[in-house]
C-alpha positions as CSV (number, residue, x, y, z in Angstrom):
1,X,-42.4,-43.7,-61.9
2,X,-45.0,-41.9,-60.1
3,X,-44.8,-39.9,-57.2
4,X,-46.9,-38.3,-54.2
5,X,-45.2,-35.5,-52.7
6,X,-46.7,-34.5,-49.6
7,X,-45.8,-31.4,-47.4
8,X,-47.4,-30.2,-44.4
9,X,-46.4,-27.3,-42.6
10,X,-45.7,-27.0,-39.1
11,X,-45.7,-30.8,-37.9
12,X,-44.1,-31.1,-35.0
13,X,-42.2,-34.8,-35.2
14,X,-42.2,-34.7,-31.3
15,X,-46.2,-34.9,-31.4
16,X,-46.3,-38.0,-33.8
17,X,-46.9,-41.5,-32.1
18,X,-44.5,-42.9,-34.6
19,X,-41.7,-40.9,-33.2
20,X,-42.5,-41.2,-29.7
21,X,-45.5,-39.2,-29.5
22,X,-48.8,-38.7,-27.6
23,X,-51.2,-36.8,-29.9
24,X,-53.8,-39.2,-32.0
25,X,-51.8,-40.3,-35.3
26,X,-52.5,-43.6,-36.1
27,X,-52.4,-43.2,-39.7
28,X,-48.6,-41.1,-39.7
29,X,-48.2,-44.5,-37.2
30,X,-49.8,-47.4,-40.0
31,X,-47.6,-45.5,-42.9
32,X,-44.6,-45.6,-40.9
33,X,-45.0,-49.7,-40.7
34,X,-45.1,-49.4,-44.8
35,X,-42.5,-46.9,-45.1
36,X,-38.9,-46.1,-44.2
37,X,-38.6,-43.5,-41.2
38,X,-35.7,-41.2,-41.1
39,X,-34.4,-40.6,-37.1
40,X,-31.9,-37.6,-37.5
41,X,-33.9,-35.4,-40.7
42,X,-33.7,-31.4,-40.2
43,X,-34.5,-28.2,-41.5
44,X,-32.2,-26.1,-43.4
45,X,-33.3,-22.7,-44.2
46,X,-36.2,-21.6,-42.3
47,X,-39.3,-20.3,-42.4
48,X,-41.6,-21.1,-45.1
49,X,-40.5,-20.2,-48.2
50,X,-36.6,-20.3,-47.4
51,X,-37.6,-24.1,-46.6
52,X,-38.9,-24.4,-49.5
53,X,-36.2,-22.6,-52.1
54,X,-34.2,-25.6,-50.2
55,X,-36.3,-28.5,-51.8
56,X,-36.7,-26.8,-55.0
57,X,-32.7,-25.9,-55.4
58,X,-30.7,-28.7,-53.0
59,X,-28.9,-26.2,-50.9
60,X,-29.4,-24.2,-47.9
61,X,-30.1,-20.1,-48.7
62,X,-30.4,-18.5,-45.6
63,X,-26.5,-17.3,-45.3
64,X,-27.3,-15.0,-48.3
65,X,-31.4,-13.8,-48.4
66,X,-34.0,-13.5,-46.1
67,X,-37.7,-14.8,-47.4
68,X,-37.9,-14.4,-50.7
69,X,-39.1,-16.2,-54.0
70,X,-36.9,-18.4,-56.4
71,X,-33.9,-16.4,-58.2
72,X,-33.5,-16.0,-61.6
73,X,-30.0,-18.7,-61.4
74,X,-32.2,-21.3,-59.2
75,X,-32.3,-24.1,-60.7
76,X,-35.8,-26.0,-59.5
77,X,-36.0,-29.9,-59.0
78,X,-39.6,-29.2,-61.0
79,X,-38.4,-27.6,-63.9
80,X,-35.7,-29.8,-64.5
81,X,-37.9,-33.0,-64.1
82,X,-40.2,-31.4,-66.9
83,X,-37.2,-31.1,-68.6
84,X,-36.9,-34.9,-68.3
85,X,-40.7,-35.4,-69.7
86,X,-42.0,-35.6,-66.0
87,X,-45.1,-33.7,-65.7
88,X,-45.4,-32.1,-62.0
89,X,-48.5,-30.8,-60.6
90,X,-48.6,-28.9,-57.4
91,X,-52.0,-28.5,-55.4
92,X,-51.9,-26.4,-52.4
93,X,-53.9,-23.9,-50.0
94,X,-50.0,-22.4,-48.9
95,X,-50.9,-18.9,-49.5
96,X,-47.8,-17.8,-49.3
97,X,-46.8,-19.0,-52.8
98,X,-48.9,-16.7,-54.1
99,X,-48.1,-13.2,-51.9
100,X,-44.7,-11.2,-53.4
101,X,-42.0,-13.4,-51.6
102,X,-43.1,-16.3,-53.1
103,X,-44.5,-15.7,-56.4
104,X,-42.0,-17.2,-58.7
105,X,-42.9,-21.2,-57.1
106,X,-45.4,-21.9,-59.0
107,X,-45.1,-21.3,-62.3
108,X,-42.2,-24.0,-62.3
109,X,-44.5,-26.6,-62.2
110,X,-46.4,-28.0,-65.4
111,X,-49.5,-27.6,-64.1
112,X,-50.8,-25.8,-60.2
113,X,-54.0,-25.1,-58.3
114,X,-54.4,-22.9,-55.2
115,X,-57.3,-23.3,-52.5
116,X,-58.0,-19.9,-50.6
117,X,-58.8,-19.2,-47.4
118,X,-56.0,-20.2,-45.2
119,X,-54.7,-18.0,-42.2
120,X,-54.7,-14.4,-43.9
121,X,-54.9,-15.0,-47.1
122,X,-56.8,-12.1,-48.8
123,X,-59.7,-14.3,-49.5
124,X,-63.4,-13.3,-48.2
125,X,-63.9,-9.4,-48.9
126,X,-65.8,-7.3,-46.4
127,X,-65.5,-3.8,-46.3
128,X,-67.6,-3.0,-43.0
129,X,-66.7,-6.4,-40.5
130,X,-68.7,-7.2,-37.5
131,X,-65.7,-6.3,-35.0
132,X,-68.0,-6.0,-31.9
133,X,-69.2,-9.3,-32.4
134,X,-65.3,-10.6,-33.2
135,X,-64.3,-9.0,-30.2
136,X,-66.8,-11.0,-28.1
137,X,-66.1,-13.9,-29.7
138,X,-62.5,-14.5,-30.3
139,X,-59.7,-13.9,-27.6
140,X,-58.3,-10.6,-26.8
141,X,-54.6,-12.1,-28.1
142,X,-56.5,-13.0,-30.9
143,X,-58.8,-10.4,-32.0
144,X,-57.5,-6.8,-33.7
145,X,-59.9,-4.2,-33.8
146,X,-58.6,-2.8,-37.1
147,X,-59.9,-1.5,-40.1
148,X,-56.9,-1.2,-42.3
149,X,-55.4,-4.9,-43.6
150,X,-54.7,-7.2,-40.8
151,X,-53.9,-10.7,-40.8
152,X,-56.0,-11.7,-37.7
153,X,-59.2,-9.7,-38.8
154,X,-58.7,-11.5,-42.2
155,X,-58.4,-14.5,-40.8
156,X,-61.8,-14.0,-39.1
157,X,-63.7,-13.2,-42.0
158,X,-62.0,-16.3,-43.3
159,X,-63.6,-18.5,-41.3
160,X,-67.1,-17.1,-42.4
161,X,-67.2,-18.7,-44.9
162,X,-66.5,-22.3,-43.2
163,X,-70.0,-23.9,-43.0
164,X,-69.3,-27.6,-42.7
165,X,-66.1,-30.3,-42.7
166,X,-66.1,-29.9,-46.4
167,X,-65.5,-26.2,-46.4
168,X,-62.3,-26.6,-44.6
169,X,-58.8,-26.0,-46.8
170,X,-57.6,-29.3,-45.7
171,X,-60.3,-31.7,-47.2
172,X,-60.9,-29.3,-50.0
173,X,-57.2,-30.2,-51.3
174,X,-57.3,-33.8,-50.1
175,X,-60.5,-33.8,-52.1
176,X,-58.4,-32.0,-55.1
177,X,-55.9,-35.0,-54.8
178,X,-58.3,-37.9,-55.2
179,X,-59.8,-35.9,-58.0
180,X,-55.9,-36.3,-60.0
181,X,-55.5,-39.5,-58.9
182,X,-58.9,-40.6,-60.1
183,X,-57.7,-39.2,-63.7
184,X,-54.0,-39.9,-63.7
185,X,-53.8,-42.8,-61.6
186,X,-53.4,-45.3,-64.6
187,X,-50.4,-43.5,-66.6
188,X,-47.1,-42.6,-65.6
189,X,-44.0,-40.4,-65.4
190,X,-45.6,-37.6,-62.8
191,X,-44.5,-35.9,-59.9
192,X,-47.9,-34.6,-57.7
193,X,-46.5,-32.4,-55.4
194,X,-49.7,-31.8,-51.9
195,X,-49.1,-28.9,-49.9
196,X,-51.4,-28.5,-47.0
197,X,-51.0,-25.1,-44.7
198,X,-51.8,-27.4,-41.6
199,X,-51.2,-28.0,-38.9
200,X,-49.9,-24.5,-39.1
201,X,-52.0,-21.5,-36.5
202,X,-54.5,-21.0,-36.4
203,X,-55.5,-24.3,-35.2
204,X,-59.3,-24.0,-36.5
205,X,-61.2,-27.7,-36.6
206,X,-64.4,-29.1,-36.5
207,X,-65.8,-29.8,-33.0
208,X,-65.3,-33.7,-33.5
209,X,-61.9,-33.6,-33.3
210,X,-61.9,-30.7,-31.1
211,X,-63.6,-33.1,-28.6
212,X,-61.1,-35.7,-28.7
213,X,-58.9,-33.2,-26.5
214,X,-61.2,-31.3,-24.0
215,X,-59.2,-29.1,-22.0
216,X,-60.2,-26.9,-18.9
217,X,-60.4,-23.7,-20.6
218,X,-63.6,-22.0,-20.5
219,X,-63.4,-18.6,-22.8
220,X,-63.6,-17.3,-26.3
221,X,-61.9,-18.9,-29.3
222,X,-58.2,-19.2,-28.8
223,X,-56.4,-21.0,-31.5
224,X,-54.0,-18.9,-32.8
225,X,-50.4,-18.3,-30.7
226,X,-48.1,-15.0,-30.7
227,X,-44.9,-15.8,-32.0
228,X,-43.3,-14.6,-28.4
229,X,-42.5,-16.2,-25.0
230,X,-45.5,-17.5,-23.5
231,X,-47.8,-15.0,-21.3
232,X,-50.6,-17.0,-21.1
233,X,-52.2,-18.9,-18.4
234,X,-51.9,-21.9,-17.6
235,X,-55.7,-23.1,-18.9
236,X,-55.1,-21.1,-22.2
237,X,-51.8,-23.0,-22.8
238,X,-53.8,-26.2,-22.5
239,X,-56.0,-24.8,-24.7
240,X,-54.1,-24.1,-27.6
241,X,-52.1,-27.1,-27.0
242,X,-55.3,-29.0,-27.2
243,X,-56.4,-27.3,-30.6
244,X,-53.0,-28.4,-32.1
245,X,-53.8,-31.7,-31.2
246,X,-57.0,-31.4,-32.5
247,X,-55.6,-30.1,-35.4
248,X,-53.0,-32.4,-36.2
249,X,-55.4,-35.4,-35.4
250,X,-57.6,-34.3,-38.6
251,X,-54.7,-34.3,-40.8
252,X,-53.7,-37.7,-39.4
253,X,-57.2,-39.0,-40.6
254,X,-57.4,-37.4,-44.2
255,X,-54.0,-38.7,-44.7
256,X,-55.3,-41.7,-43.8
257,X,-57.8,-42.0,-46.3
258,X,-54.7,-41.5,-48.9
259,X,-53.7,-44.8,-47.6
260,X,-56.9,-46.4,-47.5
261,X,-56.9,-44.8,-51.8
262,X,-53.8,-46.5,-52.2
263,X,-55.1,-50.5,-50.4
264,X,-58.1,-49.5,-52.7
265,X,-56.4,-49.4,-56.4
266,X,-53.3,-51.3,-55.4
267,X,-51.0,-48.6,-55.9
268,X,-48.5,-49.7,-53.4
269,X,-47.0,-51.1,-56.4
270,X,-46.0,-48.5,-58.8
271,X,-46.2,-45.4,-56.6
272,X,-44.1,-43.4,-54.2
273,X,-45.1,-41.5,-50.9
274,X,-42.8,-38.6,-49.7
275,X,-44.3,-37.3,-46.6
276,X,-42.1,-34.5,-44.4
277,X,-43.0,-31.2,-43.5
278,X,-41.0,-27.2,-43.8
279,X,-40.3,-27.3,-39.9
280,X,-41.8,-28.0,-36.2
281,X,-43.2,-25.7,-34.3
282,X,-43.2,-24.8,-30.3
283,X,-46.1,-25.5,-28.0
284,X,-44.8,-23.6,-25.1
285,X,-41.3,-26.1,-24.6
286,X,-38.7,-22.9,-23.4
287,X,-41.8,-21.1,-23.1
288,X,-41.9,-19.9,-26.1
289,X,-44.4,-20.3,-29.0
290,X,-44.2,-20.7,-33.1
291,X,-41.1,-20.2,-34.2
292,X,-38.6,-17.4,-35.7
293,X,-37.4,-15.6,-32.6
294,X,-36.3,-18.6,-30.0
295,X,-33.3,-20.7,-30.9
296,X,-34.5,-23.3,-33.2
297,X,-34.8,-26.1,-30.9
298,X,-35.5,-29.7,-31.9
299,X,-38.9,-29.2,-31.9
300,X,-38.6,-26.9,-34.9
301,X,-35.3,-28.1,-36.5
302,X,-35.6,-31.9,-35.9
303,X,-38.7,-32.9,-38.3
304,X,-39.8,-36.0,-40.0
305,X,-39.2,-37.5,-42.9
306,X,-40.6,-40.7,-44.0
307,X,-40.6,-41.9,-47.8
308,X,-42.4,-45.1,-48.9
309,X,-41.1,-46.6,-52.5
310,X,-42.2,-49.8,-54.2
311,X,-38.5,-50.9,-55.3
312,X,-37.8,-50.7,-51.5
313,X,-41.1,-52.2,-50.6
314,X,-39.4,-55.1,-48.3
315,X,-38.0,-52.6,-46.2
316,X,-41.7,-51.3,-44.8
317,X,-41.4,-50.1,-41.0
318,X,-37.0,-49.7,-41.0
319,X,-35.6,-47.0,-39.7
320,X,-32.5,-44.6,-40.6
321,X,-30.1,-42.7,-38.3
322,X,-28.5,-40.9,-41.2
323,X,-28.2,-37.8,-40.8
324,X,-29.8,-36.0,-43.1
325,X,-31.8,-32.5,-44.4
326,X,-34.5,-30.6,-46.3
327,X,-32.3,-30.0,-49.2
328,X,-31.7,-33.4,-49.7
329,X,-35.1,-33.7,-50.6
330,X,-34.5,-32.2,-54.6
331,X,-31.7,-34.4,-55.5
332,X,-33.9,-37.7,-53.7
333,X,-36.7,-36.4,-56.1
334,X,-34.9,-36.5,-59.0
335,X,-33.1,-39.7,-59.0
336,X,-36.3,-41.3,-58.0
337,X,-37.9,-39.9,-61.8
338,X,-33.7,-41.2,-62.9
339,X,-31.7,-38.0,-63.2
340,X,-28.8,-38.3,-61.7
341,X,-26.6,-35.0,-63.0
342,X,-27.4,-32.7,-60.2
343,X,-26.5,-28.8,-61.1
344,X,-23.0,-27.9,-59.9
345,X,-24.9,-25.5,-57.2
346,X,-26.1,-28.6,-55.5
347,X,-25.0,-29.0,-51.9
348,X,-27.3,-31.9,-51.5
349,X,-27.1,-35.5,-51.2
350,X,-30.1,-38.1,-52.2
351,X,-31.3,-40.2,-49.5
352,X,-32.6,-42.6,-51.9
353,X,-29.1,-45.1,-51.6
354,X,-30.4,-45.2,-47.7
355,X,-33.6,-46.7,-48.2
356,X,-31.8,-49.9,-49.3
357,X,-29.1,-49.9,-46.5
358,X,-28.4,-47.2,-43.4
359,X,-25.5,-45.2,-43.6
360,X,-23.5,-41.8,-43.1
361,X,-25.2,-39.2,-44.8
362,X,-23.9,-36.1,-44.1
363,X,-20.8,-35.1,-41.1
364,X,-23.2,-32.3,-40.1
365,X,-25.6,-29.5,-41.3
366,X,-25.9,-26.3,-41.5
367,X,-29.2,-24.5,-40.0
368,X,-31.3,-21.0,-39.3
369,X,-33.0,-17.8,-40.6
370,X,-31.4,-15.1,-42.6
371,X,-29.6,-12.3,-40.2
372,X,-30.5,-14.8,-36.7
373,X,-27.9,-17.8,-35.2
374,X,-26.5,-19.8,-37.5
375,X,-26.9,-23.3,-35.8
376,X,-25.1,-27.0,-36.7
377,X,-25.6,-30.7,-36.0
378,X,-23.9,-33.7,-36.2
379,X,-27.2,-35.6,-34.8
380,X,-25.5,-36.0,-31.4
381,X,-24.7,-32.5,-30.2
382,X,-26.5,-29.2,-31.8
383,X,-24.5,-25.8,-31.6
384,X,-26.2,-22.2,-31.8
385,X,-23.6,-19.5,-32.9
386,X,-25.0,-15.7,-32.5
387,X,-24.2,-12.8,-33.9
388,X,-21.6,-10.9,-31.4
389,X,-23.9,-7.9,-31.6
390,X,-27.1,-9.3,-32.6
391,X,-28.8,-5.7,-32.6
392,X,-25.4,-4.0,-35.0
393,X,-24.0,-6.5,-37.1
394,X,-23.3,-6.1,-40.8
395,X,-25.4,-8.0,-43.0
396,X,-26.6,-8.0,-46.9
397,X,-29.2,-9.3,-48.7
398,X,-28.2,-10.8,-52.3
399,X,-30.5,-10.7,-54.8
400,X,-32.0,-10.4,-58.3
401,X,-35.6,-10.1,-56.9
402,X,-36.0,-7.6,-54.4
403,X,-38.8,-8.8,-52.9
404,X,-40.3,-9.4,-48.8
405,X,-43.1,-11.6,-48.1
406,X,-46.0,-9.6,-49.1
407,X,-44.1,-6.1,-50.1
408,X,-41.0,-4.5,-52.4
409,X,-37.8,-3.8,-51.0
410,X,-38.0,0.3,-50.0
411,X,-36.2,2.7,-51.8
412,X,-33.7,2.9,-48.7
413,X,-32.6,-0.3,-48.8
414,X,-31.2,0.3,-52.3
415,X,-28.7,3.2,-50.3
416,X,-25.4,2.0,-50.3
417,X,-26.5,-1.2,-53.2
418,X,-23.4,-2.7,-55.3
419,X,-23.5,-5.4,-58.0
420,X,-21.4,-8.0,-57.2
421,X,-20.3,-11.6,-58.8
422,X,-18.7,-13.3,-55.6
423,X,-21.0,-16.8,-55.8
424,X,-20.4,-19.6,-58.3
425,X,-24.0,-21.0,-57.5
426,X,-25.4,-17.6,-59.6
427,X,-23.8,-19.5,-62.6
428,X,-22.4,-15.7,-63.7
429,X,-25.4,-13.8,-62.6
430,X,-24.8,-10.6,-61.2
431,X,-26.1,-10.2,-57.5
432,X,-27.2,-6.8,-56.1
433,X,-25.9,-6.8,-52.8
434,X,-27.7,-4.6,-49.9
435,X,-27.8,-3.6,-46.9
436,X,-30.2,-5.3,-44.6
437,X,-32.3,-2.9,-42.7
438,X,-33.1,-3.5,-39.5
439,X,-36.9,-2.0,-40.2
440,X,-37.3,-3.8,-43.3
441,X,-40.5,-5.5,-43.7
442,X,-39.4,-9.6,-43.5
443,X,-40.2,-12.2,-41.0
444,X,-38.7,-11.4,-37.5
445,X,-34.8,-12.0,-36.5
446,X,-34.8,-15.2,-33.9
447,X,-33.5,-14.1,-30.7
448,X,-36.1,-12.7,-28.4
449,X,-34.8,-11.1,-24.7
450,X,-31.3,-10.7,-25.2
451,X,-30.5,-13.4,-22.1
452,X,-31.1,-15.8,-24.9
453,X,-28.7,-14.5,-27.5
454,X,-25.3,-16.9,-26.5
455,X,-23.8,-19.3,-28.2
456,X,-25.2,-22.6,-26.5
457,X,-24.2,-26.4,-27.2
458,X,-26.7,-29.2,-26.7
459,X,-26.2,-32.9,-26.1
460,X,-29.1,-34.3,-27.7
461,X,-28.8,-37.9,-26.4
462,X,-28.0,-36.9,-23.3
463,X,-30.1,-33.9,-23.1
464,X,-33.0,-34.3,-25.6
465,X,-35.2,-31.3,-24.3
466,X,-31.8,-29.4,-24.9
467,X,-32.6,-28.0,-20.9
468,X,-29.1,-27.6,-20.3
469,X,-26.2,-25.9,-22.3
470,X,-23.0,-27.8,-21.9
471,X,-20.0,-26.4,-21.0
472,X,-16.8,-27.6,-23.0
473,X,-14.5,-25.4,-24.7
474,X,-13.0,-28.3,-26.5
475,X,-15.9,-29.4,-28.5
476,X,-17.4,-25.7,-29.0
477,X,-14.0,-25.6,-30.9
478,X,-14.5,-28.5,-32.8
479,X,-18.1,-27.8,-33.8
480,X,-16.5,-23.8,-34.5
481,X,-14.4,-25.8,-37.0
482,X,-17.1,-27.2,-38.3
483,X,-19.5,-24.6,-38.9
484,X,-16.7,-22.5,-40.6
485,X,-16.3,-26.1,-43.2
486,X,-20.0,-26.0,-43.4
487,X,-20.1,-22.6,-44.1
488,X,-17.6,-22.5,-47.3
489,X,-19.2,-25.0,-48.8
490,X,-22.5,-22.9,-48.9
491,X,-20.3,-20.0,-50.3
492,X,-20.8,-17.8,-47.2
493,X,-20.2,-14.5,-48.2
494,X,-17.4,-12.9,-45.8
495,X,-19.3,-10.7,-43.6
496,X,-21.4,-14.1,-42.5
497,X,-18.5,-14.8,-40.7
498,X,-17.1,-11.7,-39.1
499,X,-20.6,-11.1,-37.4
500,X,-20.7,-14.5,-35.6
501,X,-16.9,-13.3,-34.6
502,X,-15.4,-16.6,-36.7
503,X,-12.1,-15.9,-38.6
504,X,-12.3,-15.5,-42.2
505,X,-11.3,-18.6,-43.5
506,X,-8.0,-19.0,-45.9
């Protein structure tokens, strides 16, 4: 068995003309017609590297950690595949993997490669940067006239070194891929695993595609959204829609030419595409941009899955309504190489029995972001639950790796620190349970103004835009019920439930 793995980040499902969408796919569309499409697929933990802990472990972490890398007790779908005599390669410009809170990814792979020079990854080095020409150049919401590291100024220099199509991240790793399959197209038993950081901001592209979405806005470069309500006008919000677009349109067409690889050496018949994505993204929907601090609507939670395998060949172009999740994603992997024994931590469920047949996956799913709502669906209704006080709740991080995204934990978030043994998923690891800061240095709570903080129910059939919260007592009870089940069989440590003001359950 051989399969193709690939992840983007930040596709929004909504914007895909196979699900209903208006932005220039038609390759996402022509693999859809070969593969199976899942309808009702969502994120679990959330951002970046939560999302992925979820695939590499098959269950959901956010009750317990914010961002952070792989635990010592995590057991990863790619070391246990190697395990099996699968050799896994991972190829990706995600730069995250390789900043503190994600450093222990990939090294569980047989084999990885990293292209630089995404977003503000420490890549090109200039110690006196043109900032008066940036400043002219690049929008004032955009543009930071600092000196010291910053993430936007990075980015910037970045983009120096971006000469022609070839230079950018995306076709350097689709360029990567064809170079493995061009190798290792004729043997078997691998796992390649492509990560490509678009169509995440800064939604940089070559003028080609750029001109397939004019818009109105007449200005310096604006690509690159807060992650906050929207302030901008009306022209820039057409602008950086259109740049998404753009954006998303170029992946469309080098994923394409995976296709067109695969009609060239007739792989269709011995080799598996995964194709989904760590979450959506907003383009101004709630007015609101990115993700993180808004309630995760369904155009960050609801994202797409589709998965293409030869034994299920017959069943091109089907669709599923099972409902199903990220996680589900390292048990599928595995019994698609045949292991079946899943680690007892495994919340999971493989989707693989649903290629043959649709069915029930899951009753419901657990969502969200460490110390933010924690949200459920059943596929028809979506429920947020905040924190009672989302500003003063009590809230620990569990750990063997005190790590944030790009920093240690501080000495004063070890005040107060205990080692505890509560969770049977740590397989008798100790856990150093801490205090979460409110000034500690990981990605931002959800919430925004505090108007938006309350508990809010969604038809999503009736209500897809999720416009207006339904009022009905009766059914906030039963999906209350429900979370609290959801929430015990993740293990939820008590104090998960006492700040979203559930009882303690048993």
């Amino acid at each position: 068995m051989r399969t193709l793995f690939i992840l983007f980040d930040s596709l929004n499902r909504h914007a895909l003309e196979c699900y209903g969408g208006d932005v220039i796919t038609p390759n996402m569309k022509r693999f859809s017609k070969k593969a199976i499409s899942f309808d009702n697929h969502y994120v679990g933990s959330m951002p970046c590297m939560p999302a992925r802990r979820d695939i590499h472990t098959g269950r959901v972490n956010f009750l317990h950690r914010s961002w952070g890398p792989l635990e010592p007790y995590d057991e990863s779908y790619s070391e246990i595949l190697r395990a099996h005599g699968v050799y896994t390669h991972l190829l990706t410009d995600h730069y995250h993997y390789f900043e503190d809170g994600g450093s222990t990814f990939h090294s569980r792979y047989t084999t990885w490669e990293f292209l630089r020079g995404q977003e503000w990854d420490t890549y090109n080095a200039v110690v006196n940067p043109p900032l008066q020409d940036y400043k002219q150049r690049y929008h004032a919401n955009q543009y930071e006239d600092v000196r010291a590291f910053s993430g936007r100024l990075q980015n910037m220099l970045n983009r120096e070194n971006i000469k022609s199509e070839e230079d950018y991240p995306l076709a350097r790793c689709f360029s990567r891929m064809f170079d493995f399959l061009d190798t290792n197209k004729d043997t078997d038993d691998w796992l390649f695993q492509l990560e490509c950081f678009d169509p995440h901001e800064p939604f940089q592209v070559p003028q080609r595609f750029k001109d397939m979405y004019a818009s109105d806005y007449e200005g310096p470069i604006l690509d690159w959204p807060r992650y906050r309500e929207v302030t901008e006008s009306p022209e820039e919000v057409r602008e950086i829609r259109a740049n998404y677009a753009a954006l998303l349109t170029m992946v469309d067409e080098y994923f394409g030419r995976l296709l067109d690889y695969f009609d060239e050496h007739d792989l269709w018949k011995d080799t598996a595409i995964v194709m989904t994505t760590d979450h959506g993204i907003m383009l101004g929907e709630h007015d609101w941009w990115a993700k993180n601090r808004q309630p995760f609507y369904q155009e960050i939670s609801h994202i797409p899955l589709m998965i293409y395998h030869p034994d299920h060949a017959s069943k091109g172009g089907q669709r599923r309504k099972g409902l199903t999740q990220t996680q589900d994603l390292m048990p599928t992997l595995l019994e698609m190489h045949g292991v079946t024994q899943l680690p007892d931590s495994v919340t999971a469920r493989s989707v693989l029995p649903l290629l043959e047949e649709d069915a029930k996956h899951h009753d419901s799913v657990l969502f969200g972001l460490f110390g933010a709502a924690t949200n459920i669906t059943d596929g028809k209704y979506s429920y947020f639950r905040y924190p009672t006080d989302f500003f003063d709740q009590e809230l620990y991080e569990y750990t063997l790796l005190p790590l944030h995204t790009k920093s240690y934990f501080q000495a004063n978030e070890f005040d107060g620190a205990e080692l505890v043994r509560d969770f049977r998923f740590t397989k008798g690891y100790p856990l150093m349970k801490l205090p979460a800061r409110k000034d500690a240095k990981r990605p931002p709570g959800q919430g925004g103004p505090p108007s938006d903080m309350f508990n809010q129910l969604y038809d999503l059939q009736e209500d897809p835009s999720q416009l207006h919260p339904l009022d009905d007592p009766e059914l906030e009870a039963r999906f209350e019920t429900e979370l609290i089940r959801q929430m015990v069989i993740n293990e939820a440590p008590p104090e998960a439930y006492t700040r979203l003001g559930l009882a303690l359950p048993g």
